[in-house]
N, CA, C and O atoms as a MOPAC input file, in Angstrom:
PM7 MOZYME 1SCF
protein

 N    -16.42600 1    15.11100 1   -37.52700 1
 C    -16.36100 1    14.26000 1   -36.37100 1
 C    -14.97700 1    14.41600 1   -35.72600 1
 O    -13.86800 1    14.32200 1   -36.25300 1
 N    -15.25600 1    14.63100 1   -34.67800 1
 C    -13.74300 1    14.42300 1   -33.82000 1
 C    -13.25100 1    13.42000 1   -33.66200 1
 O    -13.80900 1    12.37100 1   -33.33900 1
 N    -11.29000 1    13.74200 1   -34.02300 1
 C    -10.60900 1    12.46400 1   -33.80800 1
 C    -10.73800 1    12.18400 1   -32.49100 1
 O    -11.03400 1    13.07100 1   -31.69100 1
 N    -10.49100 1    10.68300 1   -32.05500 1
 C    -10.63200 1    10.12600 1   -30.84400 1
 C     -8.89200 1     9.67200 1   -30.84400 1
 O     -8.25000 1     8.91700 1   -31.57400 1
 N     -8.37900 1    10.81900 1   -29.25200 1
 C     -7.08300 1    10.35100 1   -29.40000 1
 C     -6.39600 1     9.05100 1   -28.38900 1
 O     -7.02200 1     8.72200 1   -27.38100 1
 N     -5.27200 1     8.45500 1   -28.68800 1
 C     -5.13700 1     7.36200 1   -27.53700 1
 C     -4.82600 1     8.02000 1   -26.48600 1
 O     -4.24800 1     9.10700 1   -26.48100 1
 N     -5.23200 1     7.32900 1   -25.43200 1
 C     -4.40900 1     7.24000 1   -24.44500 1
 C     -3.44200 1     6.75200 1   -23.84800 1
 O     -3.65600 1     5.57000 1   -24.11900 1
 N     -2.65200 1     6.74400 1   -23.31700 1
 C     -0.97700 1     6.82600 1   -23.12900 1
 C     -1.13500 1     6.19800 1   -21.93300 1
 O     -1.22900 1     7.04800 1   -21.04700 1
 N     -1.22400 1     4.82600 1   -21.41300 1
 C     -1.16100 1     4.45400 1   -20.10300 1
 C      0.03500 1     4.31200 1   -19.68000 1
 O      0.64100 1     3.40700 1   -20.25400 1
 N      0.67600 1     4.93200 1   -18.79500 1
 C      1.83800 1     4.97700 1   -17.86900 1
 C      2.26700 1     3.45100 1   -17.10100 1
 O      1.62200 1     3.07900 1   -16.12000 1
 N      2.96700 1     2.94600 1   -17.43800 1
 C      3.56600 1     1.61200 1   -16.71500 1
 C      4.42500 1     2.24800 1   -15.77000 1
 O      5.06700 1     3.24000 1   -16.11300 1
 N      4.52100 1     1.69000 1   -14.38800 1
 C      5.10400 1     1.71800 1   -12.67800 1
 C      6.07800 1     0.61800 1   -13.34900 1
 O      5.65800 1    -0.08700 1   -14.26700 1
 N      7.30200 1     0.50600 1   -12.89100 1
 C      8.34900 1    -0.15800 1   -12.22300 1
 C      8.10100 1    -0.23600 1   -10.88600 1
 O      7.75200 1     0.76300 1   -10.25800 1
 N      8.29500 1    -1.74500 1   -10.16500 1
 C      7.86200 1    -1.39000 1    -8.74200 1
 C      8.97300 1    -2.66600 1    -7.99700 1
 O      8.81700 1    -3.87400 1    -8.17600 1
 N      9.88200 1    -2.15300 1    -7.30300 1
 C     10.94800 1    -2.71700 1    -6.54100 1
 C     11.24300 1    -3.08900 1    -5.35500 1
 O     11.65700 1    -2.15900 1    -4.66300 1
 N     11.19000 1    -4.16300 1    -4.80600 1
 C     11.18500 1    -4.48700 1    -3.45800 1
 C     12.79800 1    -4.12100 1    -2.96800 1
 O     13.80600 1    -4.78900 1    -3.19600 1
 N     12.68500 1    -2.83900 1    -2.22500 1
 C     13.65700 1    -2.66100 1    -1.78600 1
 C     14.46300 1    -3.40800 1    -0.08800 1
 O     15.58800 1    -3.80900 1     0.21100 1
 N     13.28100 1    -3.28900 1     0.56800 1
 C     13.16400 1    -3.80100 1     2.05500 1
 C     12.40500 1    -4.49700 1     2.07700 1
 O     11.36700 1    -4.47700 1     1.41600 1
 N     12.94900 1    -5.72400 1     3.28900 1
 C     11.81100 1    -6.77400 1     3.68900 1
 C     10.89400 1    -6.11300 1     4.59000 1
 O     11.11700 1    -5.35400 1     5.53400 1
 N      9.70600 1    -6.60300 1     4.05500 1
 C      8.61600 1    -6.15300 1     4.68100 1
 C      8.67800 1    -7.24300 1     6.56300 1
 O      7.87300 1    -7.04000 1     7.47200 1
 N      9.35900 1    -7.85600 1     6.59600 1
 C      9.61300 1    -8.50700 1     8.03800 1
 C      9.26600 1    -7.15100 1     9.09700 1
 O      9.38800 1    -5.97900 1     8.74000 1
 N      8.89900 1    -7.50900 1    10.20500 1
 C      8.52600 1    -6.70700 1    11.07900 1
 C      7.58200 1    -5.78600 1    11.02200 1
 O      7.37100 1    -4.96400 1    11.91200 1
 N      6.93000 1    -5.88500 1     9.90500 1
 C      5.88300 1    -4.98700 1     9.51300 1
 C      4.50800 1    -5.56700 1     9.69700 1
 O      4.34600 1    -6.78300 1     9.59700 1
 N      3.39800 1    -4.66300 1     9.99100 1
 C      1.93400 1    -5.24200 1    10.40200 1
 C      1.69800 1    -6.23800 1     8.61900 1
 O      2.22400 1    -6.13900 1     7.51100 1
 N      0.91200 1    -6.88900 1     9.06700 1
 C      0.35100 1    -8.02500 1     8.53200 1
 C     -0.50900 1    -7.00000 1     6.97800 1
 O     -0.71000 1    -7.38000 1     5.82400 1
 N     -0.69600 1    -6.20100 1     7.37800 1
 C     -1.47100 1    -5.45100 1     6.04000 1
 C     -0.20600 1    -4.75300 1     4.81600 1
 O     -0.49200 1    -4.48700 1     3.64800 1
 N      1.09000 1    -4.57500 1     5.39900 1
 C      1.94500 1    -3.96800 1     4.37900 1
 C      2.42000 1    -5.06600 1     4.22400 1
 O      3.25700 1    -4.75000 1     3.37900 1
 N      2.65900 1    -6.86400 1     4.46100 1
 C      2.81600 1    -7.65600 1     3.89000 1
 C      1.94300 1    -8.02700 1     2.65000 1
 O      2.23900 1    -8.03300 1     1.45500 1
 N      0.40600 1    -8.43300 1     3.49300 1
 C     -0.53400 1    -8.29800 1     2.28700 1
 C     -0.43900 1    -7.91300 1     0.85400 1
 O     -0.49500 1    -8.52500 1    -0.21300 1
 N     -0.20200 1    -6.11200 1     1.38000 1
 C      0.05200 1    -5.55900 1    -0.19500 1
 C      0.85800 1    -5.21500 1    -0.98400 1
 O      0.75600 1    -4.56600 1    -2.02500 1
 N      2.04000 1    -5.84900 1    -0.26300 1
 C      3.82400 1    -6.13900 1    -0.88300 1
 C      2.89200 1    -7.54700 1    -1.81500 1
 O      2.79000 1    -7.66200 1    -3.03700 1
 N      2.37500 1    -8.38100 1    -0.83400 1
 C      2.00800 1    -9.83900 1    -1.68500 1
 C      1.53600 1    -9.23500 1    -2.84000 1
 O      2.14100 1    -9.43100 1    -3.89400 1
 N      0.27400 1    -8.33400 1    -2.79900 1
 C     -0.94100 1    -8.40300 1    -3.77600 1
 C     -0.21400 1    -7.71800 1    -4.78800 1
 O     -0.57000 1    -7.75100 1    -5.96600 1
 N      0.89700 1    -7.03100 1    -4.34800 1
 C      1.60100 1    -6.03400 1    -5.79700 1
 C      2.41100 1    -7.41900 1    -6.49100 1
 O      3.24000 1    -7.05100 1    -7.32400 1
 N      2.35200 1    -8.70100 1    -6.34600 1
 C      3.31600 1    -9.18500 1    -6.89000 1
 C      4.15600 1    -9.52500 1    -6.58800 1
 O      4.58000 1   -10.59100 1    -7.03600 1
 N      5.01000 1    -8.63000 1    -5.45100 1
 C      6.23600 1    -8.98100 1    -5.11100 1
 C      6.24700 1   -10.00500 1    -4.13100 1
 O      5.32800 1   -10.12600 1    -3.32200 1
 N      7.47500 1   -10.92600 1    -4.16700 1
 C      7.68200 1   -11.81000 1    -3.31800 1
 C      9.19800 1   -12.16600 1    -2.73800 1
 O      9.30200 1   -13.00500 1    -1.84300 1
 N     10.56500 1   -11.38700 1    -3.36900 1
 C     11.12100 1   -11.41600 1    -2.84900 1
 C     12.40600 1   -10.01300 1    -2.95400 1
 O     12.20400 1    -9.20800 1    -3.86400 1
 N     13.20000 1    -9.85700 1    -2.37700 1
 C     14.23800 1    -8.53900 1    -2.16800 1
 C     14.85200 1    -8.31600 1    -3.63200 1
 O     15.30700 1    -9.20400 1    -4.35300 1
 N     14.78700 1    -7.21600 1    -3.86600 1
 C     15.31500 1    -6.76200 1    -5.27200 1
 C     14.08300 1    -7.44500 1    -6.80200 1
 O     14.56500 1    -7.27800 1    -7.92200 1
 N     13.00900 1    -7.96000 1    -6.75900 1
 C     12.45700 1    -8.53700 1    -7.50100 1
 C     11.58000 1    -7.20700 1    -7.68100 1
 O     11.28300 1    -6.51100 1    -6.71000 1
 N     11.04400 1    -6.79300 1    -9.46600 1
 C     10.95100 1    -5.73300 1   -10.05500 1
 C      9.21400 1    -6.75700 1   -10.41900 1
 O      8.98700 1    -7.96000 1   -10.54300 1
 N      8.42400 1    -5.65000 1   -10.47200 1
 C      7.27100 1    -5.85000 1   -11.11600 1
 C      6.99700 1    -4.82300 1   -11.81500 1
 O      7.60300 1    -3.76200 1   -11.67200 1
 N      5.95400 1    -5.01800 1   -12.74600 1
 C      4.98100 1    -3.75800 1   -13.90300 1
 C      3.99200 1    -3.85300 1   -13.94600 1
 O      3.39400 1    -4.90900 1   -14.15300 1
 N      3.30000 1    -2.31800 1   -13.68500 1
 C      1.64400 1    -2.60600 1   -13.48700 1
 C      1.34500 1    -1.05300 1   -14.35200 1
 O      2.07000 1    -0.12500 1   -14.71000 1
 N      0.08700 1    -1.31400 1   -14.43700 1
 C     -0.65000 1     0.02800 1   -15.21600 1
 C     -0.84000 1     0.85000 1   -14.00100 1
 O     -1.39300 1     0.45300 1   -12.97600 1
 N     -0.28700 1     2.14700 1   -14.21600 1
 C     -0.68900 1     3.36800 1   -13.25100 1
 C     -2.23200 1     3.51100 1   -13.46000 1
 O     -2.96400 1     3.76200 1   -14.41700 1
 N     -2.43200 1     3.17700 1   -11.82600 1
 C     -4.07900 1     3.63800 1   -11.30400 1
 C     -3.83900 1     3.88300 1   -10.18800 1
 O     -2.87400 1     3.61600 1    -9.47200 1
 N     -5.25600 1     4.70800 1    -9.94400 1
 C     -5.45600 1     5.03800 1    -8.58100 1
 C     -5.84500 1     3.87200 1    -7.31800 1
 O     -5.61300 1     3.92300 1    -6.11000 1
 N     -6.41100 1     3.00700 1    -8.00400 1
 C     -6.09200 1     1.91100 1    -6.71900 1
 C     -4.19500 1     1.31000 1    -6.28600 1
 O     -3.83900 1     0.91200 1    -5.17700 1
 N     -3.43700 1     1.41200 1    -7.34100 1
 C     -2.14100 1     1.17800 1    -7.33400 1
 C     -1.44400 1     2.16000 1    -6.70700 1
 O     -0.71800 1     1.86100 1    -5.75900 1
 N     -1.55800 1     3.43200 1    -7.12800 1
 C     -1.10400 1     4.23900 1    -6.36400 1
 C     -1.32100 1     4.54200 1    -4.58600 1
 O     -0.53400 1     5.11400 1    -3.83200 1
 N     -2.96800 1     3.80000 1    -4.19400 1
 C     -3.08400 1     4.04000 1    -2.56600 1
 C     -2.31000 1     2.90800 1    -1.93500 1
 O     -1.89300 1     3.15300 1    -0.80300 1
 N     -1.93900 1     1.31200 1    -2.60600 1
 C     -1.09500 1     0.88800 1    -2.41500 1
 C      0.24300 1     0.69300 1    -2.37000 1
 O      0.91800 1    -0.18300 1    -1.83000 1
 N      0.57900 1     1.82400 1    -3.14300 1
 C      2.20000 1     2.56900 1    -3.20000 1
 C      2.05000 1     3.33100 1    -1.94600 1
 O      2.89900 1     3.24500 1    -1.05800 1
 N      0.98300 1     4.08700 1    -1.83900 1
 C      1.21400 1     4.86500 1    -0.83200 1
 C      1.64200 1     4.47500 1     0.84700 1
 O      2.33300 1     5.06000 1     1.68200 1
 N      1.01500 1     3.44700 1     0.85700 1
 C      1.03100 1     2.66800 1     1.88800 1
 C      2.54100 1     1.81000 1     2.51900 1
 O      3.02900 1     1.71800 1     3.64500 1
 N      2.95500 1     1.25700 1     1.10600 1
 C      4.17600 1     0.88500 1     1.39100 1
 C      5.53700 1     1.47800 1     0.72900 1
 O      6.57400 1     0.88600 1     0.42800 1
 N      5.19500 1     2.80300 1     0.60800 1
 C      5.93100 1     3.50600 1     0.40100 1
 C      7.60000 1     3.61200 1     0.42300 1
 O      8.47000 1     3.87200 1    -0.40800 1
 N      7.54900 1     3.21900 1     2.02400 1
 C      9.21500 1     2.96400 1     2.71800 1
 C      9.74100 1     1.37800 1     2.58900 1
 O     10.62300 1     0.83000 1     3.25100 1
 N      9.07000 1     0.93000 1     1.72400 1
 C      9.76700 1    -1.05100 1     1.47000 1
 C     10.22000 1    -0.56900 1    -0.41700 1
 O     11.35300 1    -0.80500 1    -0.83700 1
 N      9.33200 1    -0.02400 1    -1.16100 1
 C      9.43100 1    -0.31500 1    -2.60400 1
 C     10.06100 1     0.95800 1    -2.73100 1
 O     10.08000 1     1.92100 1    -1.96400 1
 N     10.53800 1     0.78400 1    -3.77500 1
 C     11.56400 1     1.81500 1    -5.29100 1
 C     10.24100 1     1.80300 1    -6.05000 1
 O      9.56700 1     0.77300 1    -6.06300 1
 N      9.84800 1     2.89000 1    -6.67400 1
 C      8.72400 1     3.31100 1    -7.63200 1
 C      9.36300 1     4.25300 1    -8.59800 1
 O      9.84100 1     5.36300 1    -8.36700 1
 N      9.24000 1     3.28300 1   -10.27000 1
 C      9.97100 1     4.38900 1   -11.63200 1
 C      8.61000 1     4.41900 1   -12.29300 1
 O      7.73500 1     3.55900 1   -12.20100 1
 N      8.57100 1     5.69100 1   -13.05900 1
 C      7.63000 1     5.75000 1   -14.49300 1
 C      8.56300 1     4.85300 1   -15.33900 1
 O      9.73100 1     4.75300 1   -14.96200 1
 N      8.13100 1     4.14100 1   -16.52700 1
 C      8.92600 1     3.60100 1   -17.59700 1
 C      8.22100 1     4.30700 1   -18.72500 1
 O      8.58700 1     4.13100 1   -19.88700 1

């Protein structure tokens, strides 16, 4: 029988670098929905592909590390 090996889920560091102020109402949204709520405040989430199209999006507000 084959071993069954783990998988290694990748944790995001995710950093509010810029206020999302002046920005459409949807890159607030998903500054909110990531967690963040204020300048320099750090969150951790499991790398996915729904996380990542929301990185993608607000790309130019957050700092994004692998840990």
């Amino acid at each position: 029988m084959p071993k069954k090996t783990k998988k290694v889920e990748t944790i995001l560091r995710i950093t509010l670098v810029k206020s999302p102020i002046g920005y459409s109402q949807k890159h607030k949204d998903t500054i909110r929905a990531l967690g963040l709520h204020r300048m320099r405040q750090t969150v951790e989430h499991v790398d996915s592909l729904s996380l990542r199209g929301m990185l993608s999006k607000v790309a130019h507000l957050v700092n994004v590390e692998e840990k």
